[in-house]
C-alpha positions as a LaTeX table, in Angstrom:
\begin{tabular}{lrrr}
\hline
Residue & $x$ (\AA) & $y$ (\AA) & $z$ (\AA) \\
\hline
Unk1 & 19.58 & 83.99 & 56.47 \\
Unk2 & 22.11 & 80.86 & 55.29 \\
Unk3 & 19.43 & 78.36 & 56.56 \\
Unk4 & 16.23 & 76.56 & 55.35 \\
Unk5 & 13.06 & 76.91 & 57.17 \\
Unk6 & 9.69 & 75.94 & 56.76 \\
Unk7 & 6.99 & 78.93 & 55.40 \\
Unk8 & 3.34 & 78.34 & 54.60 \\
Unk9 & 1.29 & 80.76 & 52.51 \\
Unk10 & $-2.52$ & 80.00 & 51.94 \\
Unk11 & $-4.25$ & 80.59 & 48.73 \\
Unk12 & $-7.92$ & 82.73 & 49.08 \\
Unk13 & $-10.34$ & 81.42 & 46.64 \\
Unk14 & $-13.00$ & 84.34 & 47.52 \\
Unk15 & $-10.45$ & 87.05 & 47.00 \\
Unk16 & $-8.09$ & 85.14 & 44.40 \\
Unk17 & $-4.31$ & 85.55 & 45.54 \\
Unk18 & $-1.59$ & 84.71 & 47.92 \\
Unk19 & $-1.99$ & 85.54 & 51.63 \\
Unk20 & 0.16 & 86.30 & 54.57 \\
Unk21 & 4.11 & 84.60 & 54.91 \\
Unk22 & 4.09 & 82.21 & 58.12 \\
Unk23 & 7.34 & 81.22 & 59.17 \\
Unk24 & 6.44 & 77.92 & 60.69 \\
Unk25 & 10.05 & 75.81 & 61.71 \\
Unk26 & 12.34 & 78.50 & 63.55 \\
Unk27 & 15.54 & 76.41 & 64.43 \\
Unk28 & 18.84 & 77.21 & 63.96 \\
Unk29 & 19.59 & 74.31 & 61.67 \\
Unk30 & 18.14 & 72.98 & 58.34 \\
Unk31 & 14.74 & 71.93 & 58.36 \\
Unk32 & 13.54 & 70.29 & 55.24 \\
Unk33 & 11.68 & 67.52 & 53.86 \\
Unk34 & 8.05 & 68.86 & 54.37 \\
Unk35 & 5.14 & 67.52 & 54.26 \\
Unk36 & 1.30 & 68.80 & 54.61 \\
Unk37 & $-2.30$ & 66.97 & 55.00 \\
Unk38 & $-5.48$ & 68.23 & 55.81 \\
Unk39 & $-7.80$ & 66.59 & 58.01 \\
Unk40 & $-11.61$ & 66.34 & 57.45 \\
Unk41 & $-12.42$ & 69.14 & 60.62 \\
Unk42 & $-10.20$ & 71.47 & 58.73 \\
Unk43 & $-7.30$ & 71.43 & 60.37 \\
Unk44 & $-3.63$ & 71.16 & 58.14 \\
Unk45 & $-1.09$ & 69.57 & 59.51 \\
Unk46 & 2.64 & 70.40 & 58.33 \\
Unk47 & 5.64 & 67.38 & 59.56 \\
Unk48 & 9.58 & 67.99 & 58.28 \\
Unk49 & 12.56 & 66.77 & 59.12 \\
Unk50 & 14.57 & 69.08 & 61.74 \\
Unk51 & 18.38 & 68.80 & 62.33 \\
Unk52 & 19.09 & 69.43 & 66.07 \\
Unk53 & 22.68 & 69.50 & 66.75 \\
Unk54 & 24.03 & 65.78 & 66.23 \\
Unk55 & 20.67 & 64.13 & 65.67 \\
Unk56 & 18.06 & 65.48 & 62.45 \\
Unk57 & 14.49 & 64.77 & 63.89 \\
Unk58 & 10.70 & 65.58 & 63.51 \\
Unk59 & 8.70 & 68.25 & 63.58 \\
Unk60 & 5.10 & 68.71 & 63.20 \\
Unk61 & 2.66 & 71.96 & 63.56 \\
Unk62 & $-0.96$ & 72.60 & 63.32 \\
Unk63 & $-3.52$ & 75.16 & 61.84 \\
Unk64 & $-5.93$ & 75.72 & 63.35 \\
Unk65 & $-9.00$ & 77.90 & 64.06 \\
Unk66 & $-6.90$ & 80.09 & 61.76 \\
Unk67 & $-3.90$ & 80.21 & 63.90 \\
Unk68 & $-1.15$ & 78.20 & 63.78 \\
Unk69 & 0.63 & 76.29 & 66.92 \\
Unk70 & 3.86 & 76.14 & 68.26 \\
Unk71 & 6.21 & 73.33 & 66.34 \\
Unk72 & 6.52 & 70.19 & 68.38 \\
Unk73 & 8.59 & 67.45 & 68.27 \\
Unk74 & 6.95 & 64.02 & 67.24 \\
Unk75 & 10.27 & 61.77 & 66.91 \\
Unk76 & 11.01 & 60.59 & 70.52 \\
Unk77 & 12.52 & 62.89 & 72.87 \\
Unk78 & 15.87 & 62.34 & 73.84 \\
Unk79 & 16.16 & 59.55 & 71.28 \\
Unk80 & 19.75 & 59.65 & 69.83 \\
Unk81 & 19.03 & 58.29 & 66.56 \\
Unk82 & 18.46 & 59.95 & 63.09 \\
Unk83 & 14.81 & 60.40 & 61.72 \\
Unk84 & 14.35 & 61.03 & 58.50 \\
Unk85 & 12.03 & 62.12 & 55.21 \\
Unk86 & 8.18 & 62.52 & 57.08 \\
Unk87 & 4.70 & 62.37 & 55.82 \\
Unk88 & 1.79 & 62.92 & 57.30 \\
Unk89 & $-2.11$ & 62.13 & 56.62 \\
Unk90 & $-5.45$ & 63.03 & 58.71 \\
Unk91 & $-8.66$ & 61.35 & 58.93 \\
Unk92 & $-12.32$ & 62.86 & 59.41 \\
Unk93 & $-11.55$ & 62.93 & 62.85 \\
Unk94 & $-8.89$ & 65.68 & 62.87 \\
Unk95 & $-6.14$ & 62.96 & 64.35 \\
Unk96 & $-2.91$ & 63.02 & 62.40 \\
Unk97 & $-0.85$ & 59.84 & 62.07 \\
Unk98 & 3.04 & 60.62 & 60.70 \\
Unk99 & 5.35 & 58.41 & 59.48 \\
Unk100 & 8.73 & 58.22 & 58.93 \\
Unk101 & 12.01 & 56.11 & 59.11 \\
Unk102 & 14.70 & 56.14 & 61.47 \\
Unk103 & 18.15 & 54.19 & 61.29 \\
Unk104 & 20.09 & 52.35 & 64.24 \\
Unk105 & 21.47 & 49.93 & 62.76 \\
Unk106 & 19.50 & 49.35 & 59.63 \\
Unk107 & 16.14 & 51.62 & 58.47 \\
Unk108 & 13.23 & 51.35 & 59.99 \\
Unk109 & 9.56 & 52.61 & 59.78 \\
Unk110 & 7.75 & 53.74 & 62.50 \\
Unk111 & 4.21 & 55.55 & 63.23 \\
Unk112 & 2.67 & 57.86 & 65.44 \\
Unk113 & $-1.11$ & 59.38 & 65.87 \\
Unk114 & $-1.40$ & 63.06 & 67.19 \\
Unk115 & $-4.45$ & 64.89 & 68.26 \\
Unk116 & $-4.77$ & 68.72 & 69.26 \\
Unk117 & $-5.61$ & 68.85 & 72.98 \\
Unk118 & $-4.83$ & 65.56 & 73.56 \\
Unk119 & $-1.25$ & 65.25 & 71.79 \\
Unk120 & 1.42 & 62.24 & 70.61 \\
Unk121 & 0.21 & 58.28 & 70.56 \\
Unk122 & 2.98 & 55.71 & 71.29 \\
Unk123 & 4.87 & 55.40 & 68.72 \\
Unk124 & 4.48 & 52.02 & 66.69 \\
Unk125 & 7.39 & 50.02 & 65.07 \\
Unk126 & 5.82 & 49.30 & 62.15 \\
Unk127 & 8.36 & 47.56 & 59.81 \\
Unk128 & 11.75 & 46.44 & 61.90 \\
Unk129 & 13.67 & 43.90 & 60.34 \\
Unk130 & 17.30 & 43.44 & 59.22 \\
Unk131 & 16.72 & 45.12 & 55.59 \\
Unk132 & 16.26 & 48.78 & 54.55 \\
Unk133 & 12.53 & 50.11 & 55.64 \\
Unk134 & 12.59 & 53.85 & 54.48 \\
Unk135 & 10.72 & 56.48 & 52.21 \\
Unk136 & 7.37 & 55.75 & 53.87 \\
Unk137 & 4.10 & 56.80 & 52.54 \\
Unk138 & 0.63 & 57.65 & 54.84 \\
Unk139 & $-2.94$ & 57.72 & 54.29 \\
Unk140 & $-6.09$ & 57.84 & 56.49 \\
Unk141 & $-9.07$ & 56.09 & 55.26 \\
Unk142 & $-12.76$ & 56.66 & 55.96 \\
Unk143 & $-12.75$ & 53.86 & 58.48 \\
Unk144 & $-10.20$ & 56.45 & 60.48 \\
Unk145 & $-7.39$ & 53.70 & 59.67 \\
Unk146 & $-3.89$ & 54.57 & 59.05 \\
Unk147 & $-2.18$ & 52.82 & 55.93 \\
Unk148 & 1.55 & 53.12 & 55.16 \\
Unk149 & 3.63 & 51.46 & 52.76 \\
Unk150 & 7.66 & 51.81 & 52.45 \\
Unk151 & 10.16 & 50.61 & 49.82 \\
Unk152 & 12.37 & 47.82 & 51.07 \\
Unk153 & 16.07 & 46.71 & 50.11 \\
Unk154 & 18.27 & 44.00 & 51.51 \\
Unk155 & 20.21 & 43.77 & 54.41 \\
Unk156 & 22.94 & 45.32 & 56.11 \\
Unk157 & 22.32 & 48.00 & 53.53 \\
Unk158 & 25.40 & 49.97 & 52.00 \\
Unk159 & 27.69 & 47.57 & 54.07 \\
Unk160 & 30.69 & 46.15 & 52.91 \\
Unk161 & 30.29 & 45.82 & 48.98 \\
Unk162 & 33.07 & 47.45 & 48.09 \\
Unk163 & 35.31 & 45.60 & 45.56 \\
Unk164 & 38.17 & 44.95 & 48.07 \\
Unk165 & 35.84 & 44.04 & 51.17 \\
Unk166 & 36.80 & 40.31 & 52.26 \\
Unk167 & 32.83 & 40.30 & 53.66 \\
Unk168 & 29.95 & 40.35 & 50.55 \\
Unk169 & 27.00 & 39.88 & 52.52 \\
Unk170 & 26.02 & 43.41 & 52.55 \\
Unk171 & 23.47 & 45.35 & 49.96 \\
Unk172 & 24.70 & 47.64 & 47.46 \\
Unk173 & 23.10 & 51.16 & 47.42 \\
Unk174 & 21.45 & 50.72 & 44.50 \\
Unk175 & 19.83 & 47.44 & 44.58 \\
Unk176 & 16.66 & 46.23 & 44.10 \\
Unk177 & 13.37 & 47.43 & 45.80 \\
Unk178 & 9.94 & 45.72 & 46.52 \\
Unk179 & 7.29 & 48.22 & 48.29 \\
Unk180 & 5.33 & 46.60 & 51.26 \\
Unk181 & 2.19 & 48.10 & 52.44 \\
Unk182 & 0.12 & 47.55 & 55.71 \\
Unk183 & $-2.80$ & 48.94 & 57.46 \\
Unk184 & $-3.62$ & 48.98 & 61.16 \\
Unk185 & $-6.68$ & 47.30 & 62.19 \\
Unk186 & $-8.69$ & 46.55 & 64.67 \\
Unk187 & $-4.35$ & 47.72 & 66.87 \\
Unk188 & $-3.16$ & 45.07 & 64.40 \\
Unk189 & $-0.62$ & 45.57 & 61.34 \\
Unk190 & $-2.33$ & 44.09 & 58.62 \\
Unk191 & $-1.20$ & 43.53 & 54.85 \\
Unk192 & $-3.43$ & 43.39 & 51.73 \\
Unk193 & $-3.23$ & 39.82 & 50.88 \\
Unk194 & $-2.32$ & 40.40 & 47.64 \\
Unk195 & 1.29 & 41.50 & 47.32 \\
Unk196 & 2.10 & 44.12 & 45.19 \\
Unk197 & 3.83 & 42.93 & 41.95 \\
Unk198 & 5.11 & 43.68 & 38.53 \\
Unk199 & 6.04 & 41.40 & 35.66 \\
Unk200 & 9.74 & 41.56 & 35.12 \\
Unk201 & 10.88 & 42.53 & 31.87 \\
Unk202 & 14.34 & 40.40 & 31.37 \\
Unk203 & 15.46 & 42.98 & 28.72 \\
Unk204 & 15.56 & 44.90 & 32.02 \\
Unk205 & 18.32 & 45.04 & 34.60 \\
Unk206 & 16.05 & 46.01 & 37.43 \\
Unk207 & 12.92 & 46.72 & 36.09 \\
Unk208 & 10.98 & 44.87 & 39.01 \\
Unk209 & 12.48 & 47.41 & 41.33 \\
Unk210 & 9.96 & 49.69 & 42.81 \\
Unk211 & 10.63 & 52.55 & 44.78 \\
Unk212 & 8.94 & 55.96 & 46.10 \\
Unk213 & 5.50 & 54.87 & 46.76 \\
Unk214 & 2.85 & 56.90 & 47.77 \\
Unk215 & $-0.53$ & 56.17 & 49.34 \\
Unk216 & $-3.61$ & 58.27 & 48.71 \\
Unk217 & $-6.82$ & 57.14 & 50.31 \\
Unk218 & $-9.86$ & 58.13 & 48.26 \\
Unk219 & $-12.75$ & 60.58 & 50.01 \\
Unk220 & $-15.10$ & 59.25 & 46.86 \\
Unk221 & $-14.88$ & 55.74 & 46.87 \\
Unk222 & $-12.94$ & 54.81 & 49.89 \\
Unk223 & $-10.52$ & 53.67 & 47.34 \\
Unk224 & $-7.14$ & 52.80 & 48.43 \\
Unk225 & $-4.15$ & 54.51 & 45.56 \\
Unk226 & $-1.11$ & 53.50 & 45.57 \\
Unk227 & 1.86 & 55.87 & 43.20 \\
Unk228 & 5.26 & 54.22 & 42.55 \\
Unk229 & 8.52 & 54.43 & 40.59 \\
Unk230 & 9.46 & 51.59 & 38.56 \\
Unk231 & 13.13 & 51.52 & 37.73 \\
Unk232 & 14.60 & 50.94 & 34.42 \\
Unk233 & 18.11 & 50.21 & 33.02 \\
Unk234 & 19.28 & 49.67 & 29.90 \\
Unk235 & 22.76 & 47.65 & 28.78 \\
Unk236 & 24.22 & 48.67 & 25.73 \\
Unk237 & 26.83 & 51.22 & 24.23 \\
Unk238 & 25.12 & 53.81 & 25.92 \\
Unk239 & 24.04 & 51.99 & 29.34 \\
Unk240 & 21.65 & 54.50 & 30.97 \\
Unk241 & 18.63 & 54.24 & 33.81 \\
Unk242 & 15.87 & 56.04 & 34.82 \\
Unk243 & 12.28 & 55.74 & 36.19 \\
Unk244 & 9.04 & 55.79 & 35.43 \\
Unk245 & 5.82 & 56.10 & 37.95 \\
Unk246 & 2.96 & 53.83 & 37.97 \\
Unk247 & $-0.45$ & 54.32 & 39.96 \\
Unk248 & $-2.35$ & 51.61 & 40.89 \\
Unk249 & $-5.59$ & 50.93 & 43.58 \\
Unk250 & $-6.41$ & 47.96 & 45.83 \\
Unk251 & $-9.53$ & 45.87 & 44.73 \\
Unk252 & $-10.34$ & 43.65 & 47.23 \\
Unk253 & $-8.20$ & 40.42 & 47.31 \\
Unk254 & $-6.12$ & 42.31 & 44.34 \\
Unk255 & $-4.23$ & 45.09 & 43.05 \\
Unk256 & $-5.48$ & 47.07 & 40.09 \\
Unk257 & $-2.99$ & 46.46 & 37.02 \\
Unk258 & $-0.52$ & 49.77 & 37.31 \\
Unk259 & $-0.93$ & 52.27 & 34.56 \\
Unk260 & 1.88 & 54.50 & 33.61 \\
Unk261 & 2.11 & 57.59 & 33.80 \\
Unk262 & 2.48 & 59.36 & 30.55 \\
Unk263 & 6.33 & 61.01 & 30.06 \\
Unk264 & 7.03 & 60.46 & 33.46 \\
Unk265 & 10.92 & 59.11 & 32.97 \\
Unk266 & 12.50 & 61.05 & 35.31 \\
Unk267 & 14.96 & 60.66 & 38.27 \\
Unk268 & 14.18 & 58.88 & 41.25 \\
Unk269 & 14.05 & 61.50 & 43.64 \\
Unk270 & 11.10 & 63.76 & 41.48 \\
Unk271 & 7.85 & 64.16 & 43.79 \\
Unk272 & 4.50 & 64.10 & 42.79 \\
Unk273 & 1.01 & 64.67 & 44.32 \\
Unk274 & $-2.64$ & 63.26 & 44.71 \\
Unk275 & $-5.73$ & 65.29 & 45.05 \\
Unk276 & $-9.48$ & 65.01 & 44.91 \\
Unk277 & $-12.35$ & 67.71 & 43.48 \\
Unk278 & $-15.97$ & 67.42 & 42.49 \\
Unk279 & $-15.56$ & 63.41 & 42.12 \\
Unk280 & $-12.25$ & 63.24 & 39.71 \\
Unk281 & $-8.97$ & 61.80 & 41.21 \\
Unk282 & $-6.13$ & 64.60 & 40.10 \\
Unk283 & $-2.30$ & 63.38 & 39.78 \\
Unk284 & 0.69 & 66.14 & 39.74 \\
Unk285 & 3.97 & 64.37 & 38.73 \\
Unk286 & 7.13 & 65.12 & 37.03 \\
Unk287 & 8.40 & 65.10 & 33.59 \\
Unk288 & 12.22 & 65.57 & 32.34 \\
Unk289 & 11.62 & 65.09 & 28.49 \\
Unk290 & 14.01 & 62.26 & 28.35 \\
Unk291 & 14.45 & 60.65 & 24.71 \\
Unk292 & 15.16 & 57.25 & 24.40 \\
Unk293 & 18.63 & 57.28 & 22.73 \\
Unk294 & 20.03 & 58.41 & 25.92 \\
Unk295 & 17.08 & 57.90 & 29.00 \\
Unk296 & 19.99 & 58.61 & 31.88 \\
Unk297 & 20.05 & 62.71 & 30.19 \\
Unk298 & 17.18 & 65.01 & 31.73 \\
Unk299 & 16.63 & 67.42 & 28.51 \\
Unk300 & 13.98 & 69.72 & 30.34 \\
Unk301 & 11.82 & 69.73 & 33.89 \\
Unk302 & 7.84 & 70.00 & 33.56 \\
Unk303 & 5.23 & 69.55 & 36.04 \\
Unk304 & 2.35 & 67.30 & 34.41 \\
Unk305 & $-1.41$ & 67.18 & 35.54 \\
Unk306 & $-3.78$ & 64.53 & 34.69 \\
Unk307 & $-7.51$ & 63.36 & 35.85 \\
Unk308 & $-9.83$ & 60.58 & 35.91 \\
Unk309 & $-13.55$ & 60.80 & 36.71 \\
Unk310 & $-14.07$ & 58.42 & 39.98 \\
Unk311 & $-17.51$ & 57.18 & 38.30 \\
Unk312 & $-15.85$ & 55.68 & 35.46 \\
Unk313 & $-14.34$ & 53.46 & 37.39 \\
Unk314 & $-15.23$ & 50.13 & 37.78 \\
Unk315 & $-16.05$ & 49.64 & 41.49 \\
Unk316 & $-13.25$ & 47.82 & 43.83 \\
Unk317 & $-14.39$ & 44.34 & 44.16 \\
Unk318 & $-15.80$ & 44.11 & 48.23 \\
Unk319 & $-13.06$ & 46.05 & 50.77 \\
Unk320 & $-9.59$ & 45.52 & 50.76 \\
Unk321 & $-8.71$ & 41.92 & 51.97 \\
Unk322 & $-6.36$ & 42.04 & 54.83 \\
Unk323 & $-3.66$ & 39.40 & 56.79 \\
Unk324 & $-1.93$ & 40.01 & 59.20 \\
Unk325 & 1.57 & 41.27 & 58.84 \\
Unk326 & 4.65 & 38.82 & 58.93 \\
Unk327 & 7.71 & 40.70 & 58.06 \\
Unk328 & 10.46 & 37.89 & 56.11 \\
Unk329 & 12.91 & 36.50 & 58.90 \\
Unk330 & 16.44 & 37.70 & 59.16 \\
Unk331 & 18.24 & 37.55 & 55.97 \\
Unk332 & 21.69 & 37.96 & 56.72 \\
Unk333 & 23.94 & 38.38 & 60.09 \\
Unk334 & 25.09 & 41.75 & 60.96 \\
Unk335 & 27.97 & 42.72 & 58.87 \\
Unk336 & 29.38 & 45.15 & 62.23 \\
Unk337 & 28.25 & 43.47 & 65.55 \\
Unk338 & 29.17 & 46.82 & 67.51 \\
Unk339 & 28.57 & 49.68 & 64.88 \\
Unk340 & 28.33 & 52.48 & 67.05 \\
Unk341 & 31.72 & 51.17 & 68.44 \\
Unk342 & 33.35 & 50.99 & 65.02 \\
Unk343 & 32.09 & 54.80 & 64.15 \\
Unk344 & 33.87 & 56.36 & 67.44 \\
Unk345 & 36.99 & 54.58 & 67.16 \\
Unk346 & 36.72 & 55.79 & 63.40 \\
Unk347 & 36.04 & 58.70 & 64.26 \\
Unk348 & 38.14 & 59.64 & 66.46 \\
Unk349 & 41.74 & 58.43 & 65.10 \\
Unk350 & 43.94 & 60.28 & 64.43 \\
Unk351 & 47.27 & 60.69 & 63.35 \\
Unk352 & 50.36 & 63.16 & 63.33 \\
Unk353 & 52.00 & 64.14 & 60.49 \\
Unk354 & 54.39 & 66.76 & 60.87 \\
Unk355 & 52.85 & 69.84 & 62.54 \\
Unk356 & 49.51 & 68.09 & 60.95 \\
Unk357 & 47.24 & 66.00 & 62.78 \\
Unk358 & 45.07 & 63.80 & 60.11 \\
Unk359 & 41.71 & 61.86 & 59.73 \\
Unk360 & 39.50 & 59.54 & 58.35 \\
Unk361 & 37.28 & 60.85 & 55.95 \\
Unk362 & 34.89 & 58.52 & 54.20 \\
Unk363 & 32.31 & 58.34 & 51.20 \\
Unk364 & 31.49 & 57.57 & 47.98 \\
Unk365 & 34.46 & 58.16 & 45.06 \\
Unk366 & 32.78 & 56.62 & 42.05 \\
Unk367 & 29.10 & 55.44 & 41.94 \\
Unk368 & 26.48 & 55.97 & 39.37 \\
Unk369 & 23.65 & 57.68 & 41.43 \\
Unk370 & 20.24 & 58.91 & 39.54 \\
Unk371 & 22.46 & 62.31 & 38.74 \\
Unk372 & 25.08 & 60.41 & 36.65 \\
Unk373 & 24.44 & 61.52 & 33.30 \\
Unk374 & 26.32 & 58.09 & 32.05 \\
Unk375 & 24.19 & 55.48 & 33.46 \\
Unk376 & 21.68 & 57.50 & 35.85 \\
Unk377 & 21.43 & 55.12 & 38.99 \\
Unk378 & 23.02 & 51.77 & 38.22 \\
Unk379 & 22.48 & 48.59 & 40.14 \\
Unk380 & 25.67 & 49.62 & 42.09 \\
\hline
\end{tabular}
């Protein structure tokens, strides 16, 4: 009661209905953000994000033989940092890999493998430079190789832009965003060799931003799907943004031209998912009816399915072409040199007023996020 917690329910195809409530997560703080995969042994795997007193971690748990286990934690142990927004993907195998990205003083993605009976890899920095890493993506392909791909801003993120900040070599929050993807192979981060890109449309503020991507690795084909917003905004007498997802796959030395996804202008933040049944690739995303006149407004929420047959497709071009990883060199020097310094001093000031004893409370006061129903997530 006045907290979020993690339940799973399965559906029984052989007796068609709903099945017993399992309260999975059972801490005394919000958990949220989950995230399920099933591996190929049957086993499904549930990851969220946990908040445990200063620090919100992760959380995985595990069903199976028909029981499910006890939640444990896969963010480091005693790690005073904040982990955030999971996802989690199996391979034939029954090993789990989980993603997600954690800040210290920028984000950052990171990995880890997990196997019942045997339990937690190392965890692997997989994207750690200088710029914002987060919103990370998983998939397992049939090679047992974990592939993750992350949106990525600039540095020193949401750091000094303000409009009366003597320093402007921060990011603002709502800049633009490339995705990166990698796969490890052979214990080495490798990167398709062909980036992924999109034509800029220069009627467009921002329109080569991509952000939200999502990996699906295909049980058919061994195809490699990639699902990704593409940001739009619009100057005129009624400014206004939103997004639109794409879906693309990897051929070889190449990336499949992205299709849109029919009446999928929608917010940022919408979710959508990727299955796979008797040899046609199923998408699940989000619709919000938006009409051109005014693309920022959301005039109703529907969930949209669509298919394609696998056979139809023309086959990828050899396997993906891989090099390794070389994440860009710093791009900027940090804007705070002792940040966790700066927030206690922050922090803890105070001052007395009267009988009163006052404080420092910060955060945004004007800013047009993806809920602004005047511009709906400006480049600000």
């Amino acid at each position: 009661k006045g907290n979020w917690d993690i339940f799973a329910m399965p559906w029984k195809e052989q007796d068609p209905g709903w099945g017993e409530l399992v309260r999975i997560s059972r801490g005394t703080l919000p958990d949220i953000e989950p995230h399920v995969a099933r591996a190929g042994d049957g086993t499904i795997y549930v990851v969220w994000q946990s908040m445990q007193g200063r620090w919100s971690q992760i959380q995985l748990a595990y069903l199976k033989d028909g029981k499910w286990s006890e939640p444990v934690q896969a963010s480091p142990a005693g790690s005073e940092f904040n982990y955030w927004e999971p996802a989690v993907a199996a391979g034939q195998d029954g090993r789990a890999w989980v993603v997600w990205d954690r800040y210290g003083t920028s984000y950052d993605v990171e990995a880890r493998s997990f196997l019942p009976g045997t339990g937690f890899g190392n965890v692997a920095r997989v994207a750690t430079s200088d710029r914002m890493e987060a919103t990370a993506s998983i998939a397992v392909d049939a090679q047992g190789r974990p592939w993750v791909a992350w949106e990525t801003g600039g540095a020193n993120w949401g750091k000094d832009t303000g409009p009366l900040s003597p320093r402007k070599n921060g990011s603002v929050l709502g800049d633009t965003r490339t995705i990166e993807v990698v796969c490890l192979d052979g214990g080495v981060w490798k990167a398709p060799q062909a980036p992924l890109q999109f034509d800029t449309d220069p009627l467009s503020l921002g329109a080569n931003s991509m952000s939200r991507p999502m990996l699906y690795a295909s049980a058919g084909d061994g195809s490699i799907w990639l699902t990704f917003k593409r940001r739009y905004s619009r100057q005129a007498r009624n400014p206004s943004t939103h997004w639109e997802t794409f879906v693309t796959r990897l051929e070889g030395d190449r990336w499949m031209e992205p299709v849109l996804l029919p009446r999928s202008a929608a917010r940022k933040s919408t979710r959508m998912s990727i299955a796979e049944r008797d040899g046609r690739l199923w998408l699940f995303w989000s619709s919000e009816n938006r009409q051109y006149g005014f693309m920022s407004r959301p005039r109703g929420h529907r969930v949209i399915a669509g298919s394609i047959p696998l056979a139809s497709l023309t086959a990828a071009q050899g396997s993906p072409a891989l090099t390794q990883y070389r994440p860009p060199a710093g791009s900027a020097a940090p804007v705070h040199t002792d940040e966790s310094g700066d927030l206690r001093a922050i922090r803890g000031w105070r001052a007395k007023l009267g009988n009163e004893s006052l404080r420092i409370v910060r955060g945004d006061v004007h800013r047009h996020t993806e809920l602004s129903p005047d511009q709906g997530g400006y480049q600000d």
